[in-house]
C-alpha positions as CSV (number, residue, x, y, z in Angstrom):
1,X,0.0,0.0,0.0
2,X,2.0,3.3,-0.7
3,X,1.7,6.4,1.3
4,X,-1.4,8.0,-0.2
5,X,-3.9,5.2,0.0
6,X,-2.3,5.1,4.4
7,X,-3.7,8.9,4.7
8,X,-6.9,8.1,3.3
9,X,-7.6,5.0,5.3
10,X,-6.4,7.0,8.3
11,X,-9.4,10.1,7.2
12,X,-11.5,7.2,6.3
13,X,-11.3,5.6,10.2
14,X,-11.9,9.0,11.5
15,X,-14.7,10.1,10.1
16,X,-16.3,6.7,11.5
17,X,-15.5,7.7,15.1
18,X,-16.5,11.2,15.1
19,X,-19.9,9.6,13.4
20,X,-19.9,6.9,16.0
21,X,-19.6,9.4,19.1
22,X,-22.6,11.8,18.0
23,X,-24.7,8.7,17.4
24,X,-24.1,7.0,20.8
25,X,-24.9,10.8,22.7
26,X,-28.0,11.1,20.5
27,X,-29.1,7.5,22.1
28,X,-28.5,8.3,25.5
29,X,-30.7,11.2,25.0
30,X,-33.3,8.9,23.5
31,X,-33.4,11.0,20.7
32,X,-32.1,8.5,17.5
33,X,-35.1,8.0,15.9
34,X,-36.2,9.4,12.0
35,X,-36.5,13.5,13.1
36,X,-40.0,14.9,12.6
37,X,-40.8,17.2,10.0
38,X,-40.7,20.8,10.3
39,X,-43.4,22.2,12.1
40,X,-44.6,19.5,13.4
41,X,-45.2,20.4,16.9
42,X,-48.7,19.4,17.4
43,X,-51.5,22.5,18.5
44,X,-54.1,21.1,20.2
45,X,-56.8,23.5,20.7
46,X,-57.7,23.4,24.4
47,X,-61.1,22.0,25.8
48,X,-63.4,25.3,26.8
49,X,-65.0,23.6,29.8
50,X,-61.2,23.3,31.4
51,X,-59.1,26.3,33.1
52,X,-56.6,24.8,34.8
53,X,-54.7,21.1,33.6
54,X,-52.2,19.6,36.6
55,X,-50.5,16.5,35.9
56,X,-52.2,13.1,37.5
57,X,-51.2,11.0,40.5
58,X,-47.5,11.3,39.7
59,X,-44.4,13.2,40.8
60,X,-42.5,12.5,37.4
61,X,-43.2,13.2,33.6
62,X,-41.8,9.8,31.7
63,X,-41.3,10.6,27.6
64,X,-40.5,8.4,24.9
65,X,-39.3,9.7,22.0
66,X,-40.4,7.0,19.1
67,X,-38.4,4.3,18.2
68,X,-35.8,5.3,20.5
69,X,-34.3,2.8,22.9
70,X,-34.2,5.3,25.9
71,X,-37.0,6.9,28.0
72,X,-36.4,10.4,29.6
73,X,-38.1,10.9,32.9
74,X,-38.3,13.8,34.8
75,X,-39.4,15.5,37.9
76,X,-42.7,17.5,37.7
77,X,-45.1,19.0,40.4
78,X,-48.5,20.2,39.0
79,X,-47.6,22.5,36.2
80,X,-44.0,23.1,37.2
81,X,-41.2,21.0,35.3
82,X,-37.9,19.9,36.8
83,X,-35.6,20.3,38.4
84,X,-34.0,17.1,37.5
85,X,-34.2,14.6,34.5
86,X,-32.4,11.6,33.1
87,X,-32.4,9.2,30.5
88,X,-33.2,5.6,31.1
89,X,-32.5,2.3,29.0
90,X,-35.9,0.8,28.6
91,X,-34.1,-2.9,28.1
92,X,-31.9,-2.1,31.3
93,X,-33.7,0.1,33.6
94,X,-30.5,1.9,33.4
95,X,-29.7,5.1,33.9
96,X,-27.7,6.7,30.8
97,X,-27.4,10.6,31.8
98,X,-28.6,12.8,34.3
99,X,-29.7,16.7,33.3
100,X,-31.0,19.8,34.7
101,X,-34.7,20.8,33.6
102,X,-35.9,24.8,33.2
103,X,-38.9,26.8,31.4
104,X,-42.3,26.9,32.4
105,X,-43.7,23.2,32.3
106,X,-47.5,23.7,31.8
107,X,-48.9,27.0,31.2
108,X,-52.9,27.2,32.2
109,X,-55.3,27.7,30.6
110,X,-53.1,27.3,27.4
111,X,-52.6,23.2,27.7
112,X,-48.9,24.0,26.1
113,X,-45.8,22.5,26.9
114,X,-42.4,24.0,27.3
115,X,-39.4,23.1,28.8
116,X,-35.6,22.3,28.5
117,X,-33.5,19.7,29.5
118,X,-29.6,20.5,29.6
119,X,-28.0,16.8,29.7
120,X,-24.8,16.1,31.4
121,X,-22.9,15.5,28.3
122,X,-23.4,19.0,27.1
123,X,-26.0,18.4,25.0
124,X,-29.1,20.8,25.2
125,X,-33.2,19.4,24.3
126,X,-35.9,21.7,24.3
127,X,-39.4,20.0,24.1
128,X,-42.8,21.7,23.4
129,X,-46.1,20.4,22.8
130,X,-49.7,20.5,23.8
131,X,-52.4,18.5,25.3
132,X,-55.1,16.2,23.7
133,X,-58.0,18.3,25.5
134,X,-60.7,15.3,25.7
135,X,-58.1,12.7,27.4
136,X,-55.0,15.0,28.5
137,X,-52.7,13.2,26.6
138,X,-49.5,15.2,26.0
139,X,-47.2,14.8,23.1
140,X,-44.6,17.2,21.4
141,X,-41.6,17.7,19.6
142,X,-38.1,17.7,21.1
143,X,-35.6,20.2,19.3
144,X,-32.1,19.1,19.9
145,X,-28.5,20.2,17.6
146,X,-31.2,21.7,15.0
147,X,-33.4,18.5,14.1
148,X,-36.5,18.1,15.9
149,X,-38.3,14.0,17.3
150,X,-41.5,13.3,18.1
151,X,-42.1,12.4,21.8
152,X,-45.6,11.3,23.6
153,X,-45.7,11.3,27.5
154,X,-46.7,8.1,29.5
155,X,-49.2,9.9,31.8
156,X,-51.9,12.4,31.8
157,X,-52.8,15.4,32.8
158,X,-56.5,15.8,34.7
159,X,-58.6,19.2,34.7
160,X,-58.8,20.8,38.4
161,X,-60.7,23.9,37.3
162,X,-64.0,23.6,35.1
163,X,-64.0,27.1,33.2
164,X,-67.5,29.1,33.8
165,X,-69.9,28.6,31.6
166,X,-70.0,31.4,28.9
167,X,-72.4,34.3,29.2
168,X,-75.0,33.8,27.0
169,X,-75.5,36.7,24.5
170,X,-77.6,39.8,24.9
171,X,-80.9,40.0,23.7
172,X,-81.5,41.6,20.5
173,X,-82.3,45.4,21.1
174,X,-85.8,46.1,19.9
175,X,-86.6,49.1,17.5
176,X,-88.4,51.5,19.4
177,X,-92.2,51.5,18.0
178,X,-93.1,53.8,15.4
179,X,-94.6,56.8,16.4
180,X,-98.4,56.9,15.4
181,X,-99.5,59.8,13.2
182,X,-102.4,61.6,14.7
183,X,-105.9,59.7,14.2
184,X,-107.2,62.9,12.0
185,X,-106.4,66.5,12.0
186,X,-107.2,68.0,15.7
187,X,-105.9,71.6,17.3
188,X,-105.9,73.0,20.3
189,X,-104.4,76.3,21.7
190,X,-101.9,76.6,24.6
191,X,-102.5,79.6,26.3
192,X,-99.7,79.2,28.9
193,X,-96.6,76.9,29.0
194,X,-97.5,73.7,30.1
195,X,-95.6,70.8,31.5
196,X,-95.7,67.6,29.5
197,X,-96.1,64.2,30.9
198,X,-95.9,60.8,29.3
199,X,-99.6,59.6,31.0
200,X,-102.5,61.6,31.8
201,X,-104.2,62.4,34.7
202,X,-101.1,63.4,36.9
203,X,-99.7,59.4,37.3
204,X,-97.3,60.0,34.4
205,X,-93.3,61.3,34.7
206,X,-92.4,64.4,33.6
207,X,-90.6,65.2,31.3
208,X,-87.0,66.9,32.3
209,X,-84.0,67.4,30.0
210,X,-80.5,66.0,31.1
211,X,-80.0,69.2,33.6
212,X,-83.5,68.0,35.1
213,X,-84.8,70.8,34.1
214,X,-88.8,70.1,33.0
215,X,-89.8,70.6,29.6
216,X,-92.4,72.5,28.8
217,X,-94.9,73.1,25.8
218,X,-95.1,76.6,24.7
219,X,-97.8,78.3,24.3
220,X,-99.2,78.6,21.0
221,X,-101.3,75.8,18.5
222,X,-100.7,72.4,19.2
223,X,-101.7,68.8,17.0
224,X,-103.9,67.1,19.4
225,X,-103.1,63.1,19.1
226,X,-106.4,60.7,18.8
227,X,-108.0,58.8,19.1
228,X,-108.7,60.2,22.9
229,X,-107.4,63.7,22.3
230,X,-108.7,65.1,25.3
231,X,-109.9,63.8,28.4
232,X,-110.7,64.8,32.7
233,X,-108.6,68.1,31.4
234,X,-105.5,66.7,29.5
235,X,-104.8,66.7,26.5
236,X,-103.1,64.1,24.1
237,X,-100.5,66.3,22.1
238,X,-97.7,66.3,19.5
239,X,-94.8,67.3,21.6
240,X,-91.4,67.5,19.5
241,X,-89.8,68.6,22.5
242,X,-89.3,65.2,24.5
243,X,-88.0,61.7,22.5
244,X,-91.2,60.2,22.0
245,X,-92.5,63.2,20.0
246,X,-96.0,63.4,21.5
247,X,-97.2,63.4,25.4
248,X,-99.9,64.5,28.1
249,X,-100.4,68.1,29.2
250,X,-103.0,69.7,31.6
251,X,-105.7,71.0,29.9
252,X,-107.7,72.6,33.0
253,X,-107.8,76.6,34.6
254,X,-107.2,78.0,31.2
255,X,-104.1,76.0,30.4
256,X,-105.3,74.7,26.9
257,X,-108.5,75.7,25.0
258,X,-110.1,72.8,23.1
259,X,-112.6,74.1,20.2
């Protein structure tokens, strides 16, 4: 063999073992599986009857990240993630790395996941995800040296707050009724300002403006409003001076004369 075909054997042998050393820290991590396409994060849309999510009967989060031969289990208190994590050979039971867990875990009434993991090797995972809203089932993506894996958890997370019922919408505002036009063609005169009131009789409100100041009718010819017109000394008139356009005023000691 001359000398050129010894230096490429030696690159050749290398290569192999730089290859061979980021595929056996990948497997500790769990992580050697087919990586997920981009964007593949799942979104689940969260249930509306649940507020609050909490994970179940359990002190730990366990993960496994498909086809891997490695489980990562980590601590985990309600919503909170970590502090600690490590990765476990599922033939074995043993464990392969320890790491140190951050982020925010859970985030209410969201249902996403976010957290990372920095592994004792150096090697840095950051895993976000969602949860299936009708069973709590969480399952994600792990992001780790710029490829992402899928990963499903083994437990689930249980609802501890039901959300309040939504209010149910307003009514639908009503137009106001149509003013009626007067019954047929009726006058009066208004010999003296008069106060105007929505009923006869003295029972009705008066009219005030927003200073509660009354409104009055000014004295002059006024469009009585039928079919009553005029009745125990009031009289049914059209009044453009308050909203409704017509109301009562007092016809009696010389207030109104009616022909």
């Amino acid at each position: 063999m001359n000398t050129c075909d010894k230096q490429r054997g030696k690159a050749t042998a290398n290569q192999k073992t730089l290859y061979a050393g980021s595929v056996l820290a990948l497997t500790a991590l769990g992580l050697l599986v087919a990586p997920a396409p981009a964007n593949a994060t799942p979104a689940f849309p969260l249930a509306p009857a649940c507020s609050a999510w909490t994970l179940e009967n359990s002190p730990v989060l366990v993960i496994e990240v498909a086809g891997s031969p490695n489980i990562v289990q980590l601590d985990w208190s309600g919503t909170r993630a970590g502090p600690g994590a490590k990765s476990i050979e599922k033939a074995t039971g043993n464990d392969v790395l320890s790491g140190n867990v951050s982020g925010p875990g859970l985030t209410n009434p969201s249902g996403k996941i976010d957290f990372t993991i920095n592994w004792s090797n150096g090697v840095q995972a950051h895993y976000t995800g969602g949860l299936d809203p009708e069973f709590g089932s969480a399952r994600g993506t792990a992001e780790t040296q710029g490829t992402n894996y899928d990963w499903v958890a083994h437990e689930h997370f249980t609802c501890t707050q039901q959300a309040p019922a939504p209010a149910p919408p307003p009514p639908p505002q009503q137009p106001p009724p149509p003013q009626q036009p007067p019954a047929q063609a009726k006058t009066a005169t208004v010999n003296k300002q008069d106060n105007i009131f929505n009923l006869p009789g003295g029972n009705g409100t008066e009219y005030k403006d927003a200073d509660g100041i009354p409104i009055f009718k000014p004295p002059g010819q006024v469009q009585l409003v039928g079919p009553e017109f005029c009745r125990d000394n009031w009289c049914h008139v059209v009044a453009p001076e308050v909203p409704p356009g017509q109301g009562w005023i007092y016809a009696g000691e010389g207030f109104v004369t009616v022909p």
